[in-house]
C-alpha positions in Angstrom: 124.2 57.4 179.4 120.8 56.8 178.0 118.2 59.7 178.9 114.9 58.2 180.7 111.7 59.8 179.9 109.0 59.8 182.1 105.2 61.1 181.5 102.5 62.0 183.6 99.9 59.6 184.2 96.3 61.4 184.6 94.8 58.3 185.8 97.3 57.3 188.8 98.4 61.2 188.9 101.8 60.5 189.3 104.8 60.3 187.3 105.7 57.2 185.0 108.2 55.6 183.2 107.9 56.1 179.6 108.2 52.5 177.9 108.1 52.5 173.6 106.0 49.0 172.6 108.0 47.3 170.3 105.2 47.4 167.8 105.5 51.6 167.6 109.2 50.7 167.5 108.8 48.6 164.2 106.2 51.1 162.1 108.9 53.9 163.0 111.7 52.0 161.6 109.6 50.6 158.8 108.2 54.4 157.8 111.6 56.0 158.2 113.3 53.1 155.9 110.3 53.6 153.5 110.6 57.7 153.3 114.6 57.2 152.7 114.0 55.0 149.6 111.3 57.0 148.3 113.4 59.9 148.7 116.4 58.2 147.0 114.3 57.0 144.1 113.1 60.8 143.9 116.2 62.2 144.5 117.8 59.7 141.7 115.1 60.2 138.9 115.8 64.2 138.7 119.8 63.7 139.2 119.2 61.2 135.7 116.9 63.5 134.1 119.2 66.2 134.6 122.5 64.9 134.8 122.3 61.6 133.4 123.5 57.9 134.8 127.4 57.1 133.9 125.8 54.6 131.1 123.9 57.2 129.7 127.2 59.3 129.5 128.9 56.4 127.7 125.9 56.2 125.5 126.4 59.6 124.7 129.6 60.4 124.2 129.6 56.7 121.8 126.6 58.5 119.9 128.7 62.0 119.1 131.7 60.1 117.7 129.7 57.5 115.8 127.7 60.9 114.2 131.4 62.9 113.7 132.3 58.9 111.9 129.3 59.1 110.0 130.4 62.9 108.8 133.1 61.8 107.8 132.3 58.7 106.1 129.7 61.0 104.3 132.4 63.2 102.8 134.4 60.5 101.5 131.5 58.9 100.0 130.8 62.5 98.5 134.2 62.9 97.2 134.2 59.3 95.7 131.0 59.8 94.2 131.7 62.7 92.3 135.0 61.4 91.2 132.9 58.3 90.1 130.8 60.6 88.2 133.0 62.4 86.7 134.9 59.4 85.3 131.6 58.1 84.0 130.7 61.4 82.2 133.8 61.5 80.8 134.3 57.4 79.9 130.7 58.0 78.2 131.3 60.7 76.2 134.3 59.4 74.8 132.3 55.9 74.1 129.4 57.9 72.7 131.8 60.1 70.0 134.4 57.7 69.2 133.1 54.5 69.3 129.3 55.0 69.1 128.7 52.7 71.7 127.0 52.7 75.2 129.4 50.6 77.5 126.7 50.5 80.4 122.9 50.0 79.0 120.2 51.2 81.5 122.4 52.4 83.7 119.9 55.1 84.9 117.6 52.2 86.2 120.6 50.5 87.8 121.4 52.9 90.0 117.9 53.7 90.6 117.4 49.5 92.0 120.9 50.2 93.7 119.9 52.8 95.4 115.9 51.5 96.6 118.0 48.0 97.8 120.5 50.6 99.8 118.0 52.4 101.6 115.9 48.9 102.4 119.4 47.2 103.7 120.4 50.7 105.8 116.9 50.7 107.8 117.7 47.1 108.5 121.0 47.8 110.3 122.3 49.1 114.1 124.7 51.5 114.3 127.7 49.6 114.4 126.8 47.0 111.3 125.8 50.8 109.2 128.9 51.8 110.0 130.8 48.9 109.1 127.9 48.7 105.7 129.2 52.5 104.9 132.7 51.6 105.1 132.7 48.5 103.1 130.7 50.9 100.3 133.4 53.1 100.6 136.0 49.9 99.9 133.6 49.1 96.9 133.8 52.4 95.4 137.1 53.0 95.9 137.8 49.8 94.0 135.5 50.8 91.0 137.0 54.1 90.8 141.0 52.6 90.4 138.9 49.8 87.6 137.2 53.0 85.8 140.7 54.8 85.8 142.4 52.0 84.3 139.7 51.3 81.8 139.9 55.5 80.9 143.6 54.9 80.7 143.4 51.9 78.1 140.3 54.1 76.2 142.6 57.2 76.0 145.7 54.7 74.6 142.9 52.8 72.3 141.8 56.6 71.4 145.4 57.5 70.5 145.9 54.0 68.6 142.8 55.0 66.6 143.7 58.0 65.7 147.5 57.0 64.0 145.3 54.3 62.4 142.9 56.3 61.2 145.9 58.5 59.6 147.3 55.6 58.4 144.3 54.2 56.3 144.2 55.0 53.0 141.0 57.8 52.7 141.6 59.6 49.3 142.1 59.3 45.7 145.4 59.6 44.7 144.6 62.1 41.5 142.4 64.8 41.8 139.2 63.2 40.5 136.5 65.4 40.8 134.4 64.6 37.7 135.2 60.8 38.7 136.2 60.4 34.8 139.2 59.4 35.5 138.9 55.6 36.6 139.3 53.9 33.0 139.7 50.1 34.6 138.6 49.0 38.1 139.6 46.2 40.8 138.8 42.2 39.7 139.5 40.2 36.5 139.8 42.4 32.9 141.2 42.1 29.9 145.1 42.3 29.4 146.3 45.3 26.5 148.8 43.2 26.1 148.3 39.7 26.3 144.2 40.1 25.0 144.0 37.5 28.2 141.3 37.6 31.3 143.3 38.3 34.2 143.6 39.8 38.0 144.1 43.4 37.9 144.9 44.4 41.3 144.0 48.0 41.6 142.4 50.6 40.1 144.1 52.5 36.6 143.4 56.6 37.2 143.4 58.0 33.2 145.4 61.8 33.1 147.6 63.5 31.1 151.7 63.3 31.8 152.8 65.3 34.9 149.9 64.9 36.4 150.1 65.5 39.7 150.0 61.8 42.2 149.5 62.4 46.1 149.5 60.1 49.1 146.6 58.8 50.3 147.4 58.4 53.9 150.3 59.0 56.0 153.4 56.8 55.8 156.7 55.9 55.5 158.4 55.2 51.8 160.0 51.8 51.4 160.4 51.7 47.5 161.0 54.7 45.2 162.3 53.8 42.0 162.0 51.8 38.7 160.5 48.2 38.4 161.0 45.3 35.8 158.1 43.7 36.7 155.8 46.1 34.7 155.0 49.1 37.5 158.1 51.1 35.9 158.7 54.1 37.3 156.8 53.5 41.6 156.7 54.3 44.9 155.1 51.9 47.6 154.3 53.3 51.1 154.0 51.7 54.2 151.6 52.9 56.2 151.5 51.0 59.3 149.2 48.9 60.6 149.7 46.0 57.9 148.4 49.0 55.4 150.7 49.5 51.8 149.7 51.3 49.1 151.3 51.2 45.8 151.7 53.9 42.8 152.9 52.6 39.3 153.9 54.1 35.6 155.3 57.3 37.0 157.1 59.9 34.8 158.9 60.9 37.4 159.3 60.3 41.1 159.3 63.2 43.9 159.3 60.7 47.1 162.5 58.9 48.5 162.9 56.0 49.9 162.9 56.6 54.0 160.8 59.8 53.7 157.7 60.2 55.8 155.1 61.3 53.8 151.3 62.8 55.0 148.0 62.0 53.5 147.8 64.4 50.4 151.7 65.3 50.4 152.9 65.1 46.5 155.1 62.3 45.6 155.3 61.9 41.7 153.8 62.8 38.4 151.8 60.9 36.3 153.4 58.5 33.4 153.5 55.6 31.0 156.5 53.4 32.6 156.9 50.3 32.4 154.0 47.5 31.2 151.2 50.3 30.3 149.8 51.5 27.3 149.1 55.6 27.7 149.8 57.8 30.7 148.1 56.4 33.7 148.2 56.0 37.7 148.1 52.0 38.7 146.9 52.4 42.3 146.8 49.4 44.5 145.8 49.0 48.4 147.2 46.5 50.4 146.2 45.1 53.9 148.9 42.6 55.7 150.0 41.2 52.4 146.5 41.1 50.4 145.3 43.4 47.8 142.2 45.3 48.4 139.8 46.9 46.0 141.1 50.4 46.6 137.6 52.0 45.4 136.1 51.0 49.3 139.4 53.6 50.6 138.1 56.8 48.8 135.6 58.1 52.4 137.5 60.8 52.9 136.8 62.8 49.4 133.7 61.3 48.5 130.0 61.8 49.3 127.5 58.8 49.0 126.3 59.6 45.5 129.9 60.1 44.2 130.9 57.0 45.6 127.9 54.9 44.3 128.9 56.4 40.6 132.6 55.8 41.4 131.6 52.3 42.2 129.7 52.0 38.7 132.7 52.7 36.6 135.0 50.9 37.9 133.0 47.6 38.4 132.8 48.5 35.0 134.1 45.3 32.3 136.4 46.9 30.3 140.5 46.2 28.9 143.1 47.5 31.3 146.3 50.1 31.1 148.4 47.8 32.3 
């Protein structure tokens, strides 16, 4: 049952009913709403200063994985670059002392641009599109890394190759030659002791007493030992590989056999006077898939610049042959 109040009317000195206006009604209603929302927007700005709105929580616990993602992106792209590095420093060095070349020019400045346009292109970019930027760098490196390995791995077989072929090119003289008096007739056309005709003589004639001893000049296999009507007599050819053959004519006597692998300096006969040839003498040629070379250009292993240049002299040298 709804309580009646009554007040007490000074002016009629008696007791009254106590009526609200409707107007006092409404500003009561109107202040009470308007202190509930003030207090609710009061009450709300400290619980999401302090505790933080269910967005904000998303937010949040989104921010902490995309930083532990960006850790970790960050150590692979550590690891890669070092490896990267690493493979560089070494492709380099072996460019640098084997092949005396720079594979990458300005490299230094390339990276530098790379780097400025990285930084320029990372401030540009939300945190999704720098995570999805970081991992397609990662894709990138990772893909130049497997290219770099395969190019070390061909370098290392073209290292290899070059080292067999560089023991398989003739390097020295075939006679101990010190005094480089021993080339009596060199490479081109001379005069036949023979014939008393102009023609090719395709090697170089090495002047020294019988017994003499004659050495390989690069490492090989023997195809021929033995004697020769065509005028080499008593020879030995080795096959070097790499369409390199060298030949040795007018021995006394051979040491080689046919089949034998020899080395560069190994002995494999004496000096003679076999066959066409008129006094004891080594007939030395050089040839390179099937053509004969001037063997004076295959002596860089035994001879300094001034010795070659003299070498050069004597046997560019018009003169008759041995053989």
């Amino acid at each position: 049952m709804k309580k009646i109040k009554y007040y007490y009317n000074t002016h009629t000195l008696r007791y009254e009913k106590l009526v609200t206006p409707l107007r006092v009604k409404l500003l009561r209603f109107f202040g009470f709403m308007a202190t509930a929302l003030v207090t609710s927007a009061i009450i709300s700005y400290f619980a999401f200063q302090f505790i933080g709105s269910p967005g904000e929580k998303l937010l949040r616990a989104e921010n902490e994985r995309l930083g532990n993602r960006y850790q970790d992106l960050r150590r692979q792209l550590d690891d890669l670059q070092q490896q990267m590095a690493e493979l560089e420093k070494r492709d380099n060095n072996v460019y640098r002392s084997i092949f005396e070349a720079e594979p990458i020019p300005d490299s230094a400045r390339a990276r530098a641009l790379e780097k400025l346009n990285a930084d320029a292109a990372v401030a540009r970019l939300g945190d999704n599109q720098l995570v999805s930027s970081i991992q397609k760098d990662l894709d990138t490196l990772g893909n130049r890394i497997k290219a770099q390995e395969k190019s070390f791995v061909q370098l290392s077989s073209l290292i290899n190759n070059k080292e067999k072929l560089l023991a398989a090119t003739p390097a020295i003289q075939p006679v101990s030659n010190k005094d480089l008096d021993r080339i009596a007739s060199g490479f081109g056309y001379r005069i036949d002791p023979i014939y008393k005709t102009i023609k090719m003589h395709a090697g170089l004639d090495f002047t020294a007493p019988q017994g003499t001893p004659i050495y390989a000049t690069a490492e090989g296999s023997v195809r021929v030992a033995g004697y020769s009507d065509g005028g080499y007599g008593n020879h030995v050819i080795v096959n070097h590989g790499y369409g390199y053959q060298t030949l040795y004519g007018h021995m006394v006597r051979i040491k080689a056999r046919a089949g034998q692998r020899v080395k560069r300096g190994e002995l494999i006969g004496y000096v003679g006077s076999t066959g066409k040839s008129t006094g004891p003498h080594l007939h030395y040629e050089v040839h390179k898939n099937g053509n004969k070379l001037d063997p004076v250009y295959f002596f860089y292993n035994d001879l300094g610049p001034e010795q070659f240049n003299e070498l050069l002299k004597r046997a560019k040298a018009s003169n008759q042959s041995f053989d």
